[in-house]
C-alpha positions in Angstrom: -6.0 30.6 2.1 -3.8 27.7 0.9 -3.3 27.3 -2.9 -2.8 23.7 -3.5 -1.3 21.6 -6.5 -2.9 17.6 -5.8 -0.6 14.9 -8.1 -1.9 11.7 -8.9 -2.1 9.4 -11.5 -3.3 11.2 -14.5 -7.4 10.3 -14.3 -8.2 9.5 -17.6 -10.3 6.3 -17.7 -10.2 5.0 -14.6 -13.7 5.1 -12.3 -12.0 5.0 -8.6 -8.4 6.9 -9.6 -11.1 10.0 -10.8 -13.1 9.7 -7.5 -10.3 10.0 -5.4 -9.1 12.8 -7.2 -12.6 14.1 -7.0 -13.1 13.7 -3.2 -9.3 15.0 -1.7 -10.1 18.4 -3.7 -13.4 18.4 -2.4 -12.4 17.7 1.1 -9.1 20.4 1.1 -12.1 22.5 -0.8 -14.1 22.8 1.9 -11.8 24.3 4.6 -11.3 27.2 2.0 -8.4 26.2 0.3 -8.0 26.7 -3.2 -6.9 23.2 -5.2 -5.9 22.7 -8.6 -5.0 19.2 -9.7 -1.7 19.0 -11.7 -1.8 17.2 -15.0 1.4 15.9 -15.3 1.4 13.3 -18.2 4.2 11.3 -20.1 5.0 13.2 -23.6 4.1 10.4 -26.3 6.4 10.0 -29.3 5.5 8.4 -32.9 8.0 5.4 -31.9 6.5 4.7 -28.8 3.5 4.6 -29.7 4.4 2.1 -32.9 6.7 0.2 -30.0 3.2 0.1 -27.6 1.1 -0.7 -30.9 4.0 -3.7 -32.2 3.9 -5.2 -28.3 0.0 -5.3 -27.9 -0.2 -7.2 -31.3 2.6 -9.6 -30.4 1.2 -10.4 -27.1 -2.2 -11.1 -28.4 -1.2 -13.0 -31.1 0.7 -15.2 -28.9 -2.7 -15.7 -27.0 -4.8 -16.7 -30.6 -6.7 -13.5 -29.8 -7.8 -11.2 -32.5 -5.8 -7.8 -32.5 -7.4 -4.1 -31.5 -6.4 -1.2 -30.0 -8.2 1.9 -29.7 -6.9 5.0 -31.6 -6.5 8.8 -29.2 -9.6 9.7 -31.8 -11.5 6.5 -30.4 -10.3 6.8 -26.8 -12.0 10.4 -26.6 -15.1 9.3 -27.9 -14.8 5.7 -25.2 -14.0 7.8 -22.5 -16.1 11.1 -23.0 -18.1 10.5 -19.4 -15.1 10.6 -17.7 -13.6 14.1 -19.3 -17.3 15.1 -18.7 -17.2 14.4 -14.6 -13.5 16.1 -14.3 -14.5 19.1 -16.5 -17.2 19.7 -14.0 -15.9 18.4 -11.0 -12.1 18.7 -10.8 -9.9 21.5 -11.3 -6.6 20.7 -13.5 -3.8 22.4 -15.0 -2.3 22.2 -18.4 -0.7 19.5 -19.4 2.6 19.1 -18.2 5.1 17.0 -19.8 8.5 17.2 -17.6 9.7 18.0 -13.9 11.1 21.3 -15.0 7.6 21.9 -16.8 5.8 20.7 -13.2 8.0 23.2 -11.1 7.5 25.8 -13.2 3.7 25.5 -13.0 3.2 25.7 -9.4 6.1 28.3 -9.0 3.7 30.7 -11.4 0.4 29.8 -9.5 2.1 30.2 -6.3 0.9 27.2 -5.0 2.2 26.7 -1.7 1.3 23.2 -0.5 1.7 19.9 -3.0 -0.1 16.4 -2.0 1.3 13.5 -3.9 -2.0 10.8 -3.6 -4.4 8.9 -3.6 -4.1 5.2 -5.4 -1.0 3.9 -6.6 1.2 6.4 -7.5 4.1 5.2 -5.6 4.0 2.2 -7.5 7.2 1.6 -10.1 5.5 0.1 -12.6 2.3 2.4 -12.5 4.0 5.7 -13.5 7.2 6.6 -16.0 7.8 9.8 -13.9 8.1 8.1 -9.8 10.9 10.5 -9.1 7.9 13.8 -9.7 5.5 11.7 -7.8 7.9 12.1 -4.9 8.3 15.8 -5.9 12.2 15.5 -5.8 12.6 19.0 -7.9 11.1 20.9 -5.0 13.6 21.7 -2.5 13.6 23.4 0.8 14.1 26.6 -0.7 10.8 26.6 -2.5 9.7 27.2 0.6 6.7 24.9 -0.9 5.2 22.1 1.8 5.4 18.7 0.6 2.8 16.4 1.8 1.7 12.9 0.8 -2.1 12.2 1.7 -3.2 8.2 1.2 -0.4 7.1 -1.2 0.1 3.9 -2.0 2.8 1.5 -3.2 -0.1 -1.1 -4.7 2.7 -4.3 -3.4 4.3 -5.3 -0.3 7.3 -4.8 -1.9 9.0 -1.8 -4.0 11.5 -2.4 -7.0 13.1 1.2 -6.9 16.5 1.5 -8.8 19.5 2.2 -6.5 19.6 6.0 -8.0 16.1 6.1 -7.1 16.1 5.8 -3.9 18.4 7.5 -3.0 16.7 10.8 -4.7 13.4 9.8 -2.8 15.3 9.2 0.4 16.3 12.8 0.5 13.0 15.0 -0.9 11.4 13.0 1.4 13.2 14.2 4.3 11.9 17.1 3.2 8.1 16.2 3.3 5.5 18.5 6.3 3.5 14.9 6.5 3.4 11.8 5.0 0.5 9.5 4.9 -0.4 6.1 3.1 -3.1 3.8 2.2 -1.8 0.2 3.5 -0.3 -0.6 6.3 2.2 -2.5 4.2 2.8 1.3 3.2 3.7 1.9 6.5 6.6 -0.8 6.9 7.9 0.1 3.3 8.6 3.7 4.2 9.8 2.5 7.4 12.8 -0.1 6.2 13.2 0.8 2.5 12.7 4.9 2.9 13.9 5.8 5.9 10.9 7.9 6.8 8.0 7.8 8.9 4.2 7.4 7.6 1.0 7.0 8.9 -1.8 4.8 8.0 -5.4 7.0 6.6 -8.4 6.4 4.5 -8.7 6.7 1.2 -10.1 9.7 0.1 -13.1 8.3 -1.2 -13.9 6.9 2.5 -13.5 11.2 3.5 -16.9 11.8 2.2 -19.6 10.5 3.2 -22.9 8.6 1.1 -24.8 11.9 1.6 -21.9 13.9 -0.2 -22.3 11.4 -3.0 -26.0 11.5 -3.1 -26.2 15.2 -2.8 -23.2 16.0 -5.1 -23.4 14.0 -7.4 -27.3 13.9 -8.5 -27.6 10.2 -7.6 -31.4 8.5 -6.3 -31.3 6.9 -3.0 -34.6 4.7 -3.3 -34.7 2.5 -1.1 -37.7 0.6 -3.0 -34.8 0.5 -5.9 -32.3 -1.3 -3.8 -32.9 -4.8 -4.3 -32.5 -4.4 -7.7 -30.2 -7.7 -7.9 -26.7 -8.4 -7.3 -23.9 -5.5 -8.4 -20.9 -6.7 -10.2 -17.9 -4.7 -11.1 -15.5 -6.9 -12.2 -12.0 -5.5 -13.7 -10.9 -9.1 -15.0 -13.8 -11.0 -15.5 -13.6 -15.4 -16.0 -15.7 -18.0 -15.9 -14.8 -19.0 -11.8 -16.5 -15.1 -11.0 -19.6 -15.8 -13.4 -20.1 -19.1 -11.5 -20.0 -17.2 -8.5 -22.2 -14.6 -9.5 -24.9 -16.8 -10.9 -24.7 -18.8 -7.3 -25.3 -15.7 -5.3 -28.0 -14.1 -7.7 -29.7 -17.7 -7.3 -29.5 -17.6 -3.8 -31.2 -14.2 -3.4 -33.6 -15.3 -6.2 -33.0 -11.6 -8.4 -30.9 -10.4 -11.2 -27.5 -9.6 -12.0 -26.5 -6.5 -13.6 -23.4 -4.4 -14.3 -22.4 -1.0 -15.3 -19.5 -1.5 -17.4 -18.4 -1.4 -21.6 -20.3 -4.4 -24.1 -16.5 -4.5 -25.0 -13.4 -3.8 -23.9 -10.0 -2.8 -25.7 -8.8 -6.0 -26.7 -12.1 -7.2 -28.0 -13.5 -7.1 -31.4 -16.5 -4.9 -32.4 -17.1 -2.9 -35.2 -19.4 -0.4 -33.0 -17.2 2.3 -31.0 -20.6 2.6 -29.0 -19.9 -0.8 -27.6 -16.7 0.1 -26.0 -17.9 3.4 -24.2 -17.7 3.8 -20.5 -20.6 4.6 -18.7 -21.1 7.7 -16.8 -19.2 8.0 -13.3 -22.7 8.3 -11.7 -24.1 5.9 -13.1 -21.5 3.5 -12.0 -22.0 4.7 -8.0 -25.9 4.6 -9.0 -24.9 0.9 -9.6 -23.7 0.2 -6.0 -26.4 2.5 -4.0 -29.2 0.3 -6.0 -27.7 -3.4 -5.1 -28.8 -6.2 -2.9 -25.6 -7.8 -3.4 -22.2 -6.6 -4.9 -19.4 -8.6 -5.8 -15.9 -6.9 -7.1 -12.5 -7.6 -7.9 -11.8 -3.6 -7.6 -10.4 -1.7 -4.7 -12.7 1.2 -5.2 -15.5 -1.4 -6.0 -14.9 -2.6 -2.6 -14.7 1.1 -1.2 -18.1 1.7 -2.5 -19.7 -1.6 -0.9 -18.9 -0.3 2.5 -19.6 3.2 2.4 -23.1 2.7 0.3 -23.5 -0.1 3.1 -24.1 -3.3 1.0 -23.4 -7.1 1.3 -20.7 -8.1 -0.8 -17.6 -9.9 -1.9 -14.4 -8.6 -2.7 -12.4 -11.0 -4.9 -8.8 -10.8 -4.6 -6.9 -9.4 -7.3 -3.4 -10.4 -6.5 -2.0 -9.3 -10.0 -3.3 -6.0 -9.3 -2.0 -5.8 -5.7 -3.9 -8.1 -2.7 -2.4 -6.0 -0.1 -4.6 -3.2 -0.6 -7.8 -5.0 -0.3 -6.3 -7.4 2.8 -5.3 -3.4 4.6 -8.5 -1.9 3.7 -10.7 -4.8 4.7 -8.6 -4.9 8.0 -9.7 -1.8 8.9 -13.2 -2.4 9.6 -12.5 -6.2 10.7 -14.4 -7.4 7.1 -11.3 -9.8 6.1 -14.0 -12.9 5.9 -15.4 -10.5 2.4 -12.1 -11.4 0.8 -12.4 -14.3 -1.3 -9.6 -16.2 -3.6 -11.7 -18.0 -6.5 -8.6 -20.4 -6.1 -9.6 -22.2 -3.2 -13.6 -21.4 -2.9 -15.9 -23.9 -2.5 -19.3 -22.2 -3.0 -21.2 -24.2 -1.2 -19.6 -23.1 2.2 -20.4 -19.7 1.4 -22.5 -18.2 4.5 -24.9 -15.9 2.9 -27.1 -15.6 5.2 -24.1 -14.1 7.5 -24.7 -10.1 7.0 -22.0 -7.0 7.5 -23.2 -5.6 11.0 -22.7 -1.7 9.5 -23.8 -0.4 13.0 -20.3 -1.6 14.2 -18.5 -0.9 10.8 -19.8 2.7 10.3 -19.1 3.9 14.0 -15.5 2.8 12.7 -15.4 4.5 9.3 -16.9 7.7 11.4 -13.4 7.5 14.2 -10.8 6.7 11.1 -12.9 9.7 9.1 -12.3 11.7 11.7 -8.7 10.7 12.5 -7.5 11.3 8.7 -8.9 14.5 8.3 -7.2 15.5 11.1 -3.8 14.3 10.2 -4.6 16.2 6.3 -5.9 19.7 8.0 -2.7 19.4 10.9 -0.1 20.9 7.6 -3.0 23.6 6.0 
């Protein structure tokens, strides 16, 4: 049996970065292996957090808005679902605040195999500690395999620093397999890494809507599912209500969302109104749609594997080339939308995902990325 340490980016609030966490372990699980997932975190200071407190305020005074952050106290109490679902579901560590801290820890478990991935954990500007999510303190003498399962860069394009590179250059020289999540991914590791990468599913996409069903508690009534039209929007604006309200009319139902009353960066005097719903509520969300429309990666994951109509919205801020390498993949590039140049009325909706065709190719690439993760255990 195989003792594995799984690194991503630390799951605290985030619906789809939790998921995948939840499904790699539950995938590596299930061949025996025993997988912990390793809580490395950034160590908070008084002065950064007054720095991170003085920025937010500047930046939303600059916009007229009102100013709020949440306190920790507050965060536990907005977030509490999500500690709920990993408590239950996903093995962790202590927290662990440097890369001498992170070596340590898997040295005394005697974890032999780390996985760097899923979601954007590659990504500069995503984590404070890139050179750990390349696990460049593990050496050769370790005698610890290295493998990367699904990361992703989130761009097209990576803004390393010259010392950077060059440390990720070598450790991963080093690495039993690597594997991302966009075929930009590929390409990057190819010119700007010097390595070689494969292209795999996102660890979400490993399990099936059975698993989710059966795992996770959730009702699949099919009387239920045309409830109305699903969104899950992680920037909402008047262009996405508009389009929204034009879908909903079209199918003559309801719109409804899973998601906080308020948000950090809005005003209410009730902490209730900023809570998160639970995880599985959220996927109970997608399983009951007629209709979903997202500007979230895992948004759009969901769609596909609960088989629904939708539209992904493209989120180029938060990175376009994952939903453009992901869509690819089952030949579903006409559910991309940019709100830029949309004319609703050309909007084909009575033009339906064939999911005959689409799940006999999610079943192949299933098959061919577990493959690829079991080859190194």
């Amino acid at each position: 049996m195989n003792k594995i340490g799984i690194l991503t980016l630390p799951p605290i609030s985030n619906y789809g970065g939790i998921l995948q966490n939840y499904a790699l372990q539950v995938v590596l699980s299930s061949r025996g292996n025993e997988c912990i997932t390793l809580e490395r975190r950034q160590k908070r200071t008084f002065v950064k957090d007054l720095m991170g407190h003085f920025k937010n305020y500047t930046y939303n005074r600059i916009r007229g808005n009102y100013y709020f952050k949440l306190s920790n106290f507050q965060k536990k109490l907005v977030y509490a679902e999500q500690s709920r679902f990993k408590e239950k579901y996903i093995v962790s560590s202590s927290i662990l605040y440097s890369s001498s801290e992170l070596k340590k820890y898997i040295q005394s478990e005697n974890i032999n195999i780390v996985i760097v991935g899923s979601d954007q954990v590659w990504r500069n500007d995503y984590t404070p500690f890139l050179s750990d999510m390349f696990f460049c303190s593990i050496t050769s003498g370790d005698n610890i395999k290295k493998v990367a399962y699904a990361a992703s860069f989130g761009k097209d394009s990576i803004d390393y620093s010259g010392e950077n590179i060059n440390a990720i250059k070598m450790s991963l020289q080093g690495f039993d397999l690597i594997t991302v999540r966009e075929e930009s991914g590929v390409e990057i590791c190819r010119k700007d890494l010097a390595c070689q990468a494969k292209h795999v599913l996102d660890p979400t996409l490993l399990l099936s809507k059975d698993d989710y069903i059966r795992n996770l508690g959730l009702i699949d009534n099919p009387l239920a599912q045309a409830k109305g039209v699903y969104s899950y929007l992680l920037d909402s604006d008047v262009k996405k209500d508009e389009l929204i309200n034009f879908i909903s009319g079209f199918y003559n139902c309801i719109d409804y969302k899973v998601q906080p009353k308020c948000f950090e960066g809005d005003v209410s005097k009730n902490i209730e109104d900023y809570k998160s719903p639970a995880i599985e509520e959220w996927l109970q969300g997608f399983l009951d749609a007629r209709f979903v429309v997202t500007d979230s990666f895992h948004g759009t994951v969901f769609s596909i594997l609960f088989n629904k109509q939708f539209y992904a919205i493209i989120n180029k801020d938060k990175g376009a080339s994952r939903f453009e390498s992901l869509l690819k993949m089952f030949d579903l590039e006409d559910r991309l939308i940019d709100l830029s140049f949309l004319d609703m009325n050309q909007l084909d909706l009575n033009k339906e995902v064939d999911y005959n065709v689409v799940n006999q190719r999610l079943e192949l690439l299933r098959t061919k990325s577990k493959e690829l993760l079991f080859s190194i255990l």
